[in-house]
MIMAR-610571 format. One line per field, with one value per residue: residue number from 1; residue in one letter; chain; y, z, x of N, C-alpha, C in turn. Coordinates in nm, 3 decimals. Atoms other than C-alpha are relative to their C-alpha. Layout:
! residues N
i: c(NUM_...)
aa: c(A_...)
ch: c(A_...)
n_py: c(Y_...)
n_pz: c(Z_...)
n_px: c(X_...)
ca_py: c(Y_...)
ca_pz: c(Z_...)
ca_px: c(X_...)
c_py: c(Y_...)
c_pz: c(Z_...)
c_px: c(X_...)
! end
This chain:
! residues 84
i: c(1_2_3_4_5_6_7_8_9_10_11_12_13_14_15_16_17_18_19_20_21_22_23_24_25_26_27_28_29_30_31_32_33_34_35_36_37_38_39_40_41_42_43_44_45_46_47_48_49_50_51_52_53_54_55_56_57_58_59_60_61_62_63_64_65_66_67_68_69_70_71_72_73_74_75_76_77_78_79_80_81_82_83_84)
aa: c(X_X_X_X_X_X_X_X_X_X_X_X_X_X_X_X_X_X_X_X_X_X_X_X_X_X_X_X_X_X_X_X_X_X_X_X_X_X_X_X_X_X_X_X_X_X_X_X_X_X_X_X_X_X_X_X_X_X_X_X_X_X_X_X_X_X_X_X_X_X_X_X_X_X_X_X_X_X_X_X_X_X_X_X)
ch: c(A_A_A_A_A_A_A_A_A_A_A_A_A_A_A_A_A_A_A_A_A_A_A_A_A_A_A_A_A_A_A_A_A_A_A_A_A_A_A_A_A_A_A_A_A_A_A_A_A_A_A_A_A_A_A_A_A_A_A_A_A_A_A_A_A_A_A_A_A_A_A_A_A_A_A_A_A_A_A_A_A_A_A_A)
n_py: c(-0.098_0.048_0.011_-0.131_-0.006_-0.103_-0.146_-0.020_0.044_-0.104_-0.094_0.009_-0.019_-0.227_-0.114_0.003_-0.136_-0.103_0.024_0.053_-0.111_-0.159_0.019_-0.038_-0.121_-0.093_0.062_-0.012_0.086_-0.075_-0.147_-0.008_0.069_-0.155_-0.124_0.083_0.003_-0.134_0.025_0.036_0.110_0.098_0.191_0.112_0.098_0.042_-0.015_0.082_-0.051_-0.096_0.036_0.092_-0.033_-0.100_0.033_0.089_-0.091_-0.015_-0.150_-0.070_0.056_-0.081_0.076_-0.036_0.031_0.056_0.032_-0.067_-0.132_-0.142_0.022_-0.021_0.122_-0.091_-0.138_0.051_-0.006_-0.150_-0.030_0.108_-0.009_0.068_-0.097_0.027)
n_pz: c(0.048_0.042_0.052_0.012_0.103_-0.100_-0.008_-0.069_-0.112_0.055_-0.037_-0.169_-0.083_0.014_-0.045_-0.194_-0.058_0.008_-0.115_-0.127_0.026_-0.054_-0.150_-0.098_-0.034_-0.089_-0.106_-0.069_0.026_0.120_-0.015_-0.048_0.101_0.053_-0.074_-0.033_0.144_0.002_-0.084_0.126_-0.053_0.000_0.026_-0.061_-0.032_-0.136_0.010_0.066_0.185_0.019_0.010_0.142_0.165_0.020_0.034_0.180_0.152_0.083_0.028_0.171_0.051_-0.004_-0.034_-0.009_-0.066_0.087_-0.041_-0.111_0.001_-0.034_-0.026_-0.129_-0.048_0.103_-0.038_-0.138_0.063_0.042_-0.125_-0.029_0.131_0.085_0.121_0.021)
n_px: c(-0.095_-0.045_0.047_-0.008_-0.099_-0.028_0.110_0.181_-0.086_-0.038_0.151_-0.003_-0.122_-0.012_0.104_0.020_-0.074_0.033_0.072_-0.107_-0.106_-0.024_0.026_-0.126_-0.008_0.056_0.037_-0.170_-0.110_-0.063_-0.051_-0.096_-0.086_-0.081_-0.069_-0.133_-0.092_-0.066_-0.044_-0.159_0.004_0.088_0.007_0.098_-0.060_-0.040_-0.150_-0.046_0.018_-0.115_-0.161_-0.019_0.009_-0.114_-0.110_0.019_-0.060_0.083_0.044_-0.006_0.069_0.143_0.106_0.134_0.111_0.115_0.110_0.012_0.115_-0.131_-0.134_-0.048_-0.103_-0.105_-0.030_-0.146_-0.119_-0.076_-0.084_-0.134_-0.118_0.084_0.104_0.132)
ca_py: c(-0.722_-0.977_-0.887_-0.481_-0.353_-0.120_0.204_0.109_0.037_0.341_0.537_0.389_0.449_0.878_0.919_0.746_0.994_1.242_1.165_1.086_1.413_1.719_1.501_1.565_1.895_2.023_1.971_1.958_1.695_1.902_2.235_2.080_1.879_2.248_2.420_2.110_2.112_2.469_2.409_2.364_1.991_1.852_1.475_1.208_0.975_0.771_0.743_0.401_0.520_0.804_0.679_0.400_0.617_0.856_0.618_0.502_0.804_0.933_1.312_1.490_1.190_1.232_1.041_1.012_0.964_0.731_0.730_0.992_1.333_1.564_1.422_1.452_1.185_1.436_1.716_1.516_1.355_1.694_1.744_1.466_1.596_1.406_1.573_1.545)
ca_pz: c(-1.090_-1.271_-1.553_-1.544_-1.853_-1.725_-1.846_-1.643_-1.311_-1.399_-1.408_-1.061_-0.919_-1.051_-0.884_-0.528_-0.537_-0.622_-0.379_-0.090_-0.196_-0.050_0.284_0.360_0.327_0.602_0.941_1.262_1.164_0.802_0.959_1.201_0.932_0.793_1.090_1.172_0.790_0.843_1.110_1.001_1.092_1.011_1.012_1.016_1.019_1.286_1.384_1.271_0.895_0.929_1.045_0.724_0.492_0.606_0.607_0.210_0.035_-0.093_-0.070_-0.435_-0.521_-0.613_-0.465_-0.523_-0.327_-0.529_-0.464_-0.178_-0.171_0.022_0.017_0.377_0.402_0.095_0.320_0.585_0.287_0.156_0.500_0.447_0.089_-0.095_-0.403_-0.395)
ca_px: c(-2.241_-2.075_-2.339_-2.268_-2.092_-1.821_-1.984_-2.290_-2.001_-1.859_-2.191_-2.281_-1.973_-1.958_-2.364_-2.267_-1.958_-2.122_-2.372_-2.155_-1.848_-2.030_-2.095_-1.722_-1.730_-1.929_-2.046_-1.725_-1.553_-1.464_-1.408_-1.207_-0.993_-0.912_-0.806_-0.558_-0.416_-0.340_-0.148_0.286_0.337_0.004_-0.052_-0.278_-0.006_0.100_0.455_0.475_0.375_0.602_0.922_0.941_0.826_1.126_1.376_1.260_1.440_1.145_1.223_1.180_1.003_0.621_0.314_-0.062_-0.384_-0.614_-0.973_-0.988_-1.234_-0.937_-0.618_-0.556_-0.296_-0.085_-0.063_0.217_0.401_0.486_0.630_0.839_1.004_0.718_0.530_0.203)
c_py: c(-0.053_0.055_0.187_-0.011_0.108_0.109_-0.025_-0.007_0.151_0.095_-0.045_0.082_0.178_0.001_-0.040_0.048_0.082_0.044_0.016_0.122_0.085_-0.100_0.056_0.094_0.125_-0.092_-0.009_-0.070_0.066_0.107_-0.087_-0.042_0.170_0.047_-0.086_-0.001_0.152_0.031_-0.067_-0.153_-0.085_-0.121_-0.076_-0.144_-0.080_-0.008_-0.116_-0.045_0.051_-0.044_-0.099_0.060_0.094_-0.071_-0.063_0.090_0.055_0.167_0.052_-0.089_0.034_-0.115_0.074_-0.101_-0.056_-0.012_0.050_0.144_0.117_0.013_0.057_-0.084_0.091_0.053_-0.050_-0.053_0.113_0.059_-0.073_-0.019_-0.047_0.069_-0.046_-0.003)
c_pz: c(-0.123_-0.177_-0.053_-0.131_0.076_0.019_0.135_0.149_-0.030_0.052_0.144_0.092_0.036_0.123_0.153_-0.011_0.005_0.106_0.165_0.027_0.106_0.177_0.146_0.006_0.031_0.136_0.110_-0.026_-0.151_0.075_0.157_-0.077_-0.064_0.133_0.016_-0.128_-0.040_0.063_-0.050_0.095_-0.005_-0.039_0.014_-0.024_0.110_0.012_-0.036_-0.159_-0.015_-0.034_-0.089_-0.067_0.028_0.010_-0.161_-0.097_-0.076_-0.005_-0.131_-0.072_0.005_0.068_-0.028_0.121_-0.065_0.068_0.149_-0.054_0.077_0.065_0.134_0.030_-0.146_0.071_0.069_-0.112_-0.027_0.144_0.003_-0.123_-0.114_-0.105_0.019_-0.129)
c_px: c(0.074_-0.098_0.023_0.085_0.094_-0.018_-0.089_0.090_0.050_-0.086_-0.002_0.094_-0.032_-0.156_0.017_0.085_-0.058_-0.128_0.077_0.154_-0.043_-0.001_0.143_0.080_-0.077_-0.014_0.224_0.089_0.086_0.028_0.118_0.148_0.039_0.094_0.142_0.102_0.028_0.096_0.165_-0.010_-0.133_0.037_-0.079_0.037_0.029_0.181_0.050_-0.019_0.152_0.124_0.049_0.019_0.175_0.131_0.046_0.104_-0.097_-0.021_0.015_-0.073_-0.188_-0.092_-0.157_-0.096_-0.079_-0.110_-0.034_-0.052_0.101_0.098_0.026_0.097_0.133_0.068_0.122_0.110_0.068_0.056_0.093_0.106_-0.105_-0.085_-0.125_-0.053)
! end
């Protein structure tokens, strides 16, 4: 790898997403991940995430998801004041 230029790391990278994207959106484990993020109070936090992040001060403040296919870990900050 050490020998890749980073175009060519780069390239790799985009065709195994793009490879690997639609997988996680289908089949039960995706349609169930909808019905639960429809749901007021979704989370796929635990309560020892949670209760930190809510004592940080971080309501009105913004956060991102790096390197994730459908922000499912967004949907609970924004329950907790957090921008997505």
């Amino acid at each position: 790898m050490a020998d890749m230029t980073q175009k060519e790391i780069t390239s790799a990278n985009r065709a195994v997403w793009n490879a690997s994207a639609p997988l996680h959106e289908e089949g039960e484990t995706w349609e169930k991940l909808l019905e639960e993020a429809a749901q007021s109070g979704f989370s796929v936090l635990d309560p020892f995430l949670t209760s930190p992040l809510q004592g940080l001060g971080l309501k009105g403040r913004s956060a991102v998801q790096a390197a994730c296919n459908n922000a499912r870990k967004l949907f609970p900050l924004s329950s907790l004041g957090i921008r997505p």
